[in-house]
C-alpha positions in Angstrom: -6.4 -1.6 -11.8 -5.9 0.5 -8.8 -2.8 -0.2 -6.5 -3.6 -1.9 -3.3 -3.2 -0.9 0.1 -3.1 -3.5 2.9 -3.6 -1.4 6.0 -5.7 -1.4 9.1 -7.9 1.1 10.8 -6.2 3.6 13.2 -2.7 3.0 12.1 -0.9 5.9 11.7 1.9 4.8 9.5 -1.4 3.7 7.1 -2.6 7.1 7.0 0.8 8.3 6.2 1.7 5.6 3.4 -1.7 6.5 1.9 -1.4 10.4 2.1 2.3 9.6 0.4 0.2 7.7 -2.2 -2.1 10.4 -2.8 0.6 12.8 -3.5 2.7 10.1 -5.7 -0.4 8.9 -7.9 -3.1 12.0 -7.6 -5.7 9.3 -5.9 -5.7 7.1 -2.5 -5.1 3.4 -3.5 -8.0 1.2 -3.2 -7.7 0.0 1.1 -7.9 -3.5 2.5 -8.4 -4.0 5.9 -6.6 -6.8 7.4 -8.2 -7.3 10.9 -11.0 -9.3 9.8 -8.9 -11.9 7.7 -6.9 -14.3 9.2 -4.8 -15.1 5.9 -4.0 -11.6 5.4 -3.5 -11.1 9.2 -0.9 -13.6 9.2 0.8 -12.5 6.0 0.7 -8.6 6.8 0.6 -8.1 10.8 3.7 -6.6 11.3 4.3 -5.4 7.5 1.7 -2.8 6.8 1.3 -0.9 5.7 2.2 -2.7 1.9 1.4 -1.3 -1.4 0.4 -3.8 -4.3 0.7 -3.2 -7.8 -2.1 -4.8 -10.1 1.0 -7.7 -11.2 1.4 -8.7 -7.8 4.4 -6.9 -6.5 4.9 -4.9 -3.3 6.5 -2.0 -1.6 6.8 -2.7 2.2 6.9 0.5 4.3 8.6 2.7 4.5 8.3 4.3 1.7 8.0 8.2 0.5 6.1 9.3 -2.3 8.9 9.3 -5.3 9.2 5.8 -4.8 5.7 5.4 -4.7 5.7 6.7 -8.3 8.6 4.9 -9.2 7.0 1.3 -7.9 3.8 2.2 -10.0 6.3 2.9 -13.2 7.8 -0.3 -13.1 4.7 -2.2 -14.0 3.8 -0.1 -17.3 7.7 -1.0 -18.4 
């Protein structure tokens, strides 16, 4: 399953995480907008962006790509 990364539209940190994601995994992570849920709102608002792993875990920002590899590593062990 694809990592997971809460974000929102026009935030620049977002772009970043998932450009840092990109060059970490060789793919974007699959994006969820949070705007337009009030549960994730709540939970993520001043967190994203946050990468998930399939298991559940997350990376809060900031992060850089060799931890981004590192994070996605952890699950497989």
């Amino acid at each position: 399953m694809k990592p997971i990364l809460y974000m929102t539209e026009y935030c620049h940190l977002c772009e970043q995480a998932q450009q840092y994601i990109i060059q970490a995994l060789g793919e974007p992570a699959q994006e969820i907008d949070i705007i337009d849920d009030a549960t994730l709102l709540e939970r993520y608002q001043i967190r994203i962006p946050v990468l998930q792993r399939s298991d559940g875990a997350e990376l809060n920002w900031p992060f850089e790509p060799t931890a981004v590899r590192d994070f996605i590593r952890q699950e497989t062990l």
